[in-house]
C-alpha positions in Angstrom: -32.2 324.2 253.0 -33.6 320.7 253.5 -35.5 319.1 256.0 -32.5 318.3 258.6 -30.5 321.3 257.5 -33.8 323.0 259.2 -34.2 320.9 261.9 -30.5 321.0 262.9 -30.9 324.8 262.7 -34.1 324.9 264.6 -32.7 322.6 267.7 -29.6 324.5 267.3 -31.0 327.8 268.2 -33.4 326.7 270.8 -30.6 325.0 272.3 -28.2 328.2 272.2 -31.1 330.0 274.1 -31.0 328.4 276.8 -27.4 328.7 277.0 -28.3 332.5 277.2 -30.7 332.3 279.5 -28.6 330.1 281.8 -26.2 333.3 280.9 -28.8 335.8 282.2 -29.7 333.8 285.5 -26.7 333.2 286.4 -25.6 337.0 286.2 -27.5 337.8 288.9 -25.2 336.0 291.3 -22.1 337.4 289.8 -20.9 340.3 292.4 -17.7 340.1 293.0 -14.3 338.2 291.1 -14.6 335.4 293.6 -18.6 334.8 292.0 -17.0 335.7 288.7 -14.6 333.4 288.3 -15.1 330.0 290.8 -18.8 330.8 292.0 -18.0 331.5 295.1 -17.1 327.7 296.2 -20.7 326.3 295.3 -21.0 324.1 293.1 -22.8 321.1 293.9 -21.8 317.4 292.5 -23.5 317.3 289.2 -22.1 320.7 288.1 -18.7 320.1 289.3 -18.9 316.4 288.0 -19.9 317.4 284.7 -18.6 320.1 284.0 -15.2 319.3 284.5 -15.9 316.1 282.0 -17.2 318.2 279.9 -14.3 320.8 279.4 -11.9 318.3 280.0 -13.0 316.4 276.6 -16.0 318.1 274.5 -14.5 318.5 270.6 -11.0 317.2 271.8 -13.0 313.5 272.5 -15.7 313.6 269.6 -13.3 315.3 266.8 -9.9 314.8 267.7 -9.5 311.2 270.0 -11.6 309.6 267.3 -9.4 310.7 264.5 -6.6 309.5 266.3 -7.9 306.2 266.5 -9.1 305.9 263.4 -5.9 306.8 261.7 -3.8 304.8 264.2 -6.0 302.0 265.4 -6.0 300.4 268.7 -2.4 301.2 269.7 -4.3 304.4 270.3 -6.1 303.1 273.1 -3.0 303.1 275.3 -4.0 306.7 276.0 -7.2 305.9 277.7 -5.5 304.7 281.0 -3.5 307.5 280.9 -6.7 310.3 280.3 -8.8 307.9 283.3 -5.5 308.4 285.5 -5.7 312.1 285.4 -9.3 312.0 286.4 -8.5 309.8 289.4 -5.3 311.9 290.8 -7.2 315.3 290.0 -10.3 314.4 291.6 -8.7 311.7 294.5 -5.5 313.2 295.2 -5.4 316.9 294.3 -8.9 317.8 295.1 -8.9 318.1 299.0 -6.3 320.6 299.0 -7.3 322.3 296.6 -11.1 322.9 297.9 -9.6 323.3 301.8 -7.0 326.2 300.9 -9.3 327.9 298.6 -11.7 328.2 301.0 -9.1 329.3 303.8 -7.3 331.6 301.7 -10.3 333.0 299.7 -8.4 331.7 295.8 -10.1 332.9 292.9 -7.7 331.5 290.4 -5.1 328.5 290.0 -2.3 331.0 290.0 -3.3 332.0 293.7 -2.6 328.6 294.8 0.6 328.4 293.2 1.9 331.4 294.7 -0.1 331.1 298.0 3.6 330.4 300.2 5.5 333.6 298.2 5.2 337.4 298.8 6.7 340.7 297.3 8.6 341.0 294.6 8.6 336.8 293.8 5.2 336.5 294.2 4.6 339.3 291.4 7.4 337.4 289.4 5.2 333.7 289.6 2.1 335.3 289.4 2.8 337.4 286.1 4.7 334.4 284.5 1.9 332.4 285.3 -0.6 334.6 283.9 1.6 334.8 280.6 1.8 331.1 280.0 -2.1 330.6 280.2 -2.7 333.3 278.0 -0.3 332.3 275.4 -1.5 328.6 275.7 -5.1 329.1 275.9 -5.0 331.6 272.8 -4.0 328.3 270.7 -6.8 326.5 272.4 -9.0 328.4 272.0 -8.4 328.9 268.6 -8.3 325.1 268.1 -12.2 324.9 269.4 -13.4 327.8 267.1 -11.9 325.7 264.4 -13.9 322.6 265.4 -17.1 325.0 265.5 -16.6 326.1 262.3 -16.0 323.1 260.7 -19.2 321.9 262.6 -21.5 324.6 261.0 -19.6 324.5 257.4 -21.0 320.4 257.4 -24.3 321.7 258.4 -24.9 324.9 257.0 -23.9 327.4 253.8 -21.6 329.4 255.0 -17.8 329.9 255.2 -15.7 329.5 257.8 -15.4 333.4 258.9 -19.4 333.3 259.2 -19.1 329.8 260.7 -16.3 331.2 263.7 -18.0 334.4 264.3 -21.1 332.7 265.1 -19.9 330.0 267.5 -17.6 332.5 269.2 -20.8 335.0 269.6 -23.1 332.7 271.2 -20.2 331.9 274.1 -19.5 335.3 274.7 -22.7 336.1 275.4 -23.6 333.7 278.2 -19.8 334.0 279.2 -19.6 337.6 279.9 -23.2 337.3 281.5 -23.0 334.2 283.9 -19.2 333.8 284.0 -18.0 330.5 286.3 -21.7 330.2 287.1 -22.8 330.4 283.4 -19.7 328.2 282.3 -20.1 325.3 284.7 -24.1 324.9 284.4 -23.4 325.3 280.5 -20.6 322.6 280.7 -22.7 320.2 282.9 -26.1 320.4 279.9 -23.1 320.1 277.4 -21.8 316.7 279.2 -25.8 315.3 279.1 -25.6 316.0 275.5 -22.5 314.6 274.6 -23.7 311.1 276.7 -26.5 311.4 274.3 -24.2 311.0 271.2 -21.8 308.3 273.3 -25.2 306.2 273.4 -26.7 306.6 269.9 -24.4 306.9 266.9 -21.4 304.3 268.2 -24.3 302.4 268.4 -25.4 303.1 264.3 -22.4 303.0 263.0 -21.4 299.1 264.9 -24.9 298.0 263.5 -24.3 299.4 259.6 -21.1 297.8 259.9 -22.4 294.4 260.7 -21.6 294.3 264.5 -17.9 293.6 266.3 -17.1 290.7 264.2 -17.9 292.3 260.8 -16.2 295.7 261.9 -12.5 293.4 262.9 -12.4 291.3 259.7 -13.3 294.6 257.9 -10.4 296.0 259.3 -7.9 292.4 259.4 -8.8 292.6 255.7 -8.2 296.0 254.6 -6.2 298.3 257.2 -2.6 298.0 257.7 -1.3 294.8 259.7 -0.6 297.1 263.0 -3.8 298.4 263.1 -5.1 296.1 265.1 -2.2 295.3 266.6 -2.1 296.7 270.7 1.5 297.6 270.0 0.8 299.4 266.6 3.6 297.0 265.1 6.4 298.9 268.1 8.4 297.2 269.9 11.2 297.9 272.5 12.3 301.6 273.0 9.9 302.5 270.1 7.2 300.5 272.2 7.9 302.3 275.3 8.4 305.8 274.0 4.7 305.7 272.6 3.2 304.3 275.8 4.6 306.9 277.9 3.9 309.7 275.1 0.3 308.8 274.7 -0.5 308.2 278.8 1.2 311.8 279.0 -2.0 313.6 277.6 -3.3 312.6 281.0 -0.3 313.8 283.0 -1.0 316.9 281.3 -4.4 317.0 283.0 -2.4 317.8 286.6 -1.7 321.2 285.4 -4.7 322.6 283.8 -5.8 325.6 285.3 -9.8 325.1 283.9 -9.7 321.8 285.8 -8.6 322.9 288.8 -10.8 325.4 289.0 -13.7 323.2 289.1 -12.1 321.2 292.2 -11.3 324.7 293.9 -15.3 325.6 294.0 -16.8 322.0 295.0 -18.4 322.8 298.1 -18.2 320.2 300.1 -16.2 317.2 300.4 -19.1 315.0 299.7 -19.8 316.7 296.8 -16.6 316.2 295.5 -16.6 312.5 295.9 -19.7 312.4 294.3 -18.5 314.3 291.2 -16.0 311.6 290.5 -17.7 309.2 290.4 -20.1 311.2 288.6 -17.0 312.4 285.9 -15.1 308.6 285.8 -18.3 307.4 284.7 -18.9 309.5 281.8 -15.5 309.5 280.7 -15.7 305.0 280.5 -18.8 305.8 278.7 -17.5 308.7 276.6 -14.2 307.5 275.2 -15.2 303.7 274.7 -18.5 305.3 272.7 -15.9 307.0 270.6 -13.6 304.1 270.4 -16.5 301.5 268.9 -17.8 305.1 266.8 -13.6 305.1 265.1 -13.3 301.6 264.4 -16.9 301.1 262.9 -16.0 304.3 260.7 -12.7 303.0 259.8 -14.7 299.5 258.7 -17.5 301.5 256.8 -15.5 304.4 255.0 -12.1 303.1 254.9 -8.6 305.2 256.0 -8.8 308.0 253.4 -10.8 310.0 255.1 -10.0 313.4 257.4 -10.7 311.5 260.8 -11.5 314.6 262.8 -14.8 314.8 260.1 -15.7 311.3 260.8 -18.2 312.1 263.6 -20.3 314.6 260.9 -20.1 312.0 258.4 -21.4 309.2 259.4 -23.9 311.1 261.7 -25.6 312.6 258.0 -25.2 309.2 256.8 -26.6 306.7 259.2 -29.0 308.2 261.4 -32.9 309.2 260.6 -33.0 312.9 259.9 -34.7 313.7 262.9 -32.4 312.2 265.5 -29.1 312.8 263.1 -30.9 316.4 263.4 -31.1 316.6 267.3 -27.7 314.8 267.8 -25.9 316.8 265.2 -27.4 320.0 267.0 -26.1 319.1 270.5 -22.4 318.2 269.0 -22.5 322.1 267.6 -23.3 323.4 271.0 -21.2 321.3 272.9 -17.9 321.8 270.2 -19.3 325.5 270.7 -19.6 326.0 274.3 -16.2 324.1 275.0 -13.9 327.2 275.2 -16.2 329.1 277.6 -14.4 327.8 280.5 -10.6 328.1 278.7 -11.7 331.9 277.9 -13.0 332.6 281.4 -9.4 331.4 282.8 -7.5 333.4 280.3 -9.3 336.3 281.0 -9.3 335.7 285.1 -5.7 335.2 284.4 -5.3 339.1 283.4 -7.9 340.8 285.0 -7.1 338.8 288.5 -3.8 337.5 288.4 -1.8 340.3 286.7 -4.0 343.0 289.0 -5.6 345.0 286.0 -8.9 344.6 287.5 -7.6 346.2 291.0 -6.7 349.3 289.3 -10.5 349.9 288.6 -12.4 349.8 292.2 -15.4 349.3 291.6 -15.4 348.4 288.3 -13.9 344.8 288.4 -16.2 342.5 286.4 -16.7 345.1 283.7 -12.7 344.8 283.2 -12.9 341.4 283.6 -15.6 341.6 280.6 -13.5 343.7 278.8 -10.4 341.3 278.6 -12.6 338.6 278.3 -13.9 340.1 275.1 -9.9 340.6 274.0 -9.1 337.1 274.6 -11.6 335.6 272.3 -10.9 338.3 269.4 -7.2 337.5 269.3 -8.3 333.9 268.9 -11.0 334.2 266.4 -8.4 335.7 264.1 -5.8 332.8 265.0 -8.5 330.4 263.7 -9.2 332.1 260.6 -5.3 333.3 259.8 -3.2 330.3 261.2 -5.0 326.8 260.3 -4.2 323.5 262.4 -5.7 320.3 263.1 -7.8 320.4 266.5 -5.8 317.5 267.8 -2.1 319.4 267.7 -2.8 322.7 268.6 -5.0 321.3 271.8 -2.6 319.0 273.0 0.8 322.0 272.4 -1.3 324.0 275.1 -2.6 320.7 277.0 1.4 319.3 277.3 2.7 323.3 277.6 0.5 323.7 280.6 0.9 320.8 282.3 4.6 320.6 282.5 4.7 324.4 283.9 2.0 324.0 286.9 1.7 320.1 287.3 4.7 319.9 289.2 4.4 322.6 291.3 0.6 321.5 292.6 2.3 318.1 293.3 4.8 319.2 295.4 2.3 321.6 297.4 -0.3 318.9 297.4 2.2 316.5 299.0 3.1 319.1 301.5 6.4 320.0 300.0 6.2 323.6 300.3 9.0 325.0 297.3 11.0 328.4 297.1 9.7 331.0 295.1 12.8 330.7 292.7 12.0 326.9 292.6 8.4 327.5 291.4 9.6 330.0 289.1 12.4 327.8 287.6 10.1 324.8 287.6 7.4 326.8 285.6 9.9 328.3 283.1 11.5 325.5 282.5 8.4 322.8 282.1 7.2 325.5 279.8 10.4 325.9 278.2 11.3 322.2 277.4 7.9 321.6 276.1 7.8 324.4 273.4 11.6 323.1 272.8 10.5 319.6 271.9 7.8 320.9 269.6 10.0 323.0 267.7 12.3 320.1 267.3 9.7 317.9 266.1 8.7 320.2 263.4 12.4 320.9 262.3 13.4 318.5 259.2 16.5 316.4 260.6 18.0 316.4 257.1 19.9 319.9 258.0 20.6 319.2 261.4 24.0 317.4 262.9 25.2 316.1 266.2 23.4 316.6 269.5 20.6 318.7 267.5 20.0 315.8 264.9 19.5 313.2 268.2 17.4 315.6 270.2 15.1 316.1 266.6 14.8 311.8 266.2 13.9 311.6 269.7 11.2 314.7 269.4 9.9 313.0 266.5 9.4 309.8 268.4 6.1 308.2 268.2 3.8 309.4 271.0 5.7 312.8 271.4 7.1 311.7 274.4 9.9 313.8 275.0 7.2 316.6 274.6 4.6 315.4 277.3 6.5 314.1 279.6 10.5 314.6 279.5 9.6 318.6 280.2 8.0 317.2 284.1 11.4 315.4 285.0 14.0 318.6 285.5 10.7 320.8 286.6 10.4 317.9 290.0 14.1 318.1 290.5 14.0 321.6 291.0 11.3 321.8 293.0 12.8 319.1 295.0 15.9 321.0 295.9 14.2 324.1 296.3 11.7 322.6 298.5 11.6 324.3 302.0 9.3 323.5 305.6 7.1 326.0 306.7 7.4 329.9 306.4 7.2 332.6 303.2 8.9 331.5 300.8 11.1 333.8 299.2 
């Protein structure tokens, strides 16, 4: 190995140590599912703020949103308004209720507050559907962030990508199934710190190596496509429209996700929550317009034929001294790494505590918790390694999938608009439903298809995806809407 091959592997470890000590300290404040699995309502405003940044973005931001706009160009940037939108309404708008009924009602998971106004037999019904779609969804996630660890270690180090996943999946697990929400958040905020430090520092390289923001735009007016720099990606009209509304979906989506919530449902205080937005807005403006500058230098310096989700590894080894490309290089590992901590830790609260397999073991409930959690990340190591996908697609299937089920439902409770238990089911099934519809459609070749089935297909196909992210929230509302109810159980 050479000099930063070593030094990579030497901050890389050191780094991952801590992230097992943090494991081991925060296991001793792990006694019951409620410390498990949202600490117990404590975290403080950095944490929260951070953390949630943190696992909102980490490989999806540095690997996949800077592929996007460096094969698309700037039309790509019509999703940032959408992404800061979801941080605003999440944080703003859903987060009082959230905090307040969880700490009324004693929630543990995302699925308790969707079911909070249902009993017997319905309840069972939203809570086990509930539990279904997260695992299914988070499986593919999960999946996608193993891939992006692998990758990561395959650029730095020789070994293939089974070695590569089995290593990044070990190190979570570890400090996971120690620390659990504790563990996860305190892991997530050190990962945000470290993903500031790569906003700041190799954006910055790459602008200066390609001559600065005039160099990088007649670079790119000289050799990309005509649209690329075009706002409108060379759309117009309907075409236009379709993309807008596709692109700001991926921050619709962010009103459903049930390892978001989570952070707003253990903030302990309203102060602290105000303070962790701003604390989160601010990194994300800093995050994504790092990674914007870091796309369209990289695009000006390597050209359009290469993967864009490797772009960040590339030009890291390329441009920066091997000491700092070393230490940056070795918090991108961790942080693509530690992303799916807090994705596994919902998936496995959303058997053990939702679906009541821990309550069948008194006494024993975080060591089942464990147990699942182990499961869960098994299952999704071998997805990785058996069913290859770019990190970009399979996290936004699960980030769209997700949101259309629960976003509409925590809108209408939020607002005060207490639904019927066959409402919330009907709205979950069928946000769920239309999503994985559109999908499929998308995927289908249009060449076989006639009729209604050929339209559908064109429209799935539609730049954006937007019949994917955001058609699937339109019938969900409407039957929440007429199955809304005041006051009382619902049944």
């Amino acid at each position: 190995m050479n000099q930063q091959t070593i030094l990579v592997l030497i901050t890389l470890v050191t780094y991952n140590l801590i992230l097992i000590g943090v494991g081991v300290w925060a296991s001793k404040r792990n006694r019951n599912e409620s410390d498990f699995f949202v600490a117990s309502q404590g975290l403080g405003a950095w944490v929260a703020g951070l953390s949630y940044a943190a696992s909102t973005s980490s490989a999806w931001v540095l690997l996949g949103f800077t592929g996007f706009v460096y094969a698309t160009g700037l039309s790509a940037l019509w999703m940032v308004p959408g992404i800061w939108g979801g941080y605003v309404a999440v944080w703003l708008w859903f987060g009082r209720r959230l905090r307040e009924e969880t700490a009324e009602r004693g929630h543990v998971t995302l699925t308790d507050f969707l079911a909070a106004r249902t009993s017997g037999r319905m309840r069972v019904l939203i809570t086990g559907l509930a539990s279904l779609l997260i695992v299914f969804c988070f499986v593919f996630y999960i999946a996608a962030q193993f891939g992006a660890a692998a990758a990561a270690f395959e650029t730095q180090f020789p070994v293939n990508q089974t070695e590569a996943v089995m290593i990044g999946a070990a190190v979570i697990l570890i400090y996971s199934l120690l620390g659990g929400f504790w563990a996860v958040s305190v892991t997530d905020m050190l990962q945000g710190f470290m993903m500031l430090l790569v906003a700041l520092t190799l954006p910055v390289a790459a602008l200066i190596a390609a001559g600065g923001p005039a160099q990088v735009f007649a670079t790119l007016a000289a050799e990309a496509p005509p649209e690329y720099l075009q706002i409108t990606g060379g759309r117009a009209g309907f075409m236009l429209v379709g993309f807008v509304l596709g692109v700001w979906g991926v921050g619709i989506g962010a009103l459903g996700q049930p390892q978001l919530m989570s952070r707003l449902m253990a903030v302990k205080d309203e102060a602290a929550r105000y303070r962790g937005f701003a604390i989160a807005i601010v990194w994300a403006v800093i995050m994504f317009t790092g990674m914007t500058v870091l796309a369209l230098a990289g695009r000006a310096l390597v050209g359009g034929a290469e993967n864009g989700e490797n772009l960040f590894y590339l030009l890291a080894g390329d441009l920066l001294p091997p000491i700092l490309a070393g230490i940056v290089l070795a918090a991108v590992l961790s942080a693509v790494m530690s992303t799916v901590d807090s994705i596994l830790l919902v998936a496995a609260a959303a058997i053990a505590h939702d679906m009541g397999l821990s309550r069948r073991f008194p006494g024993s409930e975080l060591t089942v918790s464990r147990i699942v959690m182990l499961a869960i990340a098994l299952v999704a190591i071998w997805m990785t390694l058996a069913l290859p996908s770019t990190i970009f697609a399979r996290v936004l299937f699960a980030w769209a999938a997700l949101g259309a089920a629960f976003g509409p439902i925590i809108i209408m409770r939020v607002m005060r608009f207490e639904p019927s238990g066959r409402a919330i089911l009907g709205a979950m099934a069928s946000g769920f439903a239309l999503t994985v519809f559109f999908n499929a459609m998308g995927a289908v070749d249009p060449a076989g298809l006639d009729g209604v089935m050929r339209i559908l297909s064109d429209l799935a196909r539609l730049p954006g995806d937007p019949f994917e992210r955001v058609m699937p929230w339109v019938p969900a509302l409407l039957i929440l809407w007429l199955g809304r109810q005041r006051g009382g159980l619902a049944q």
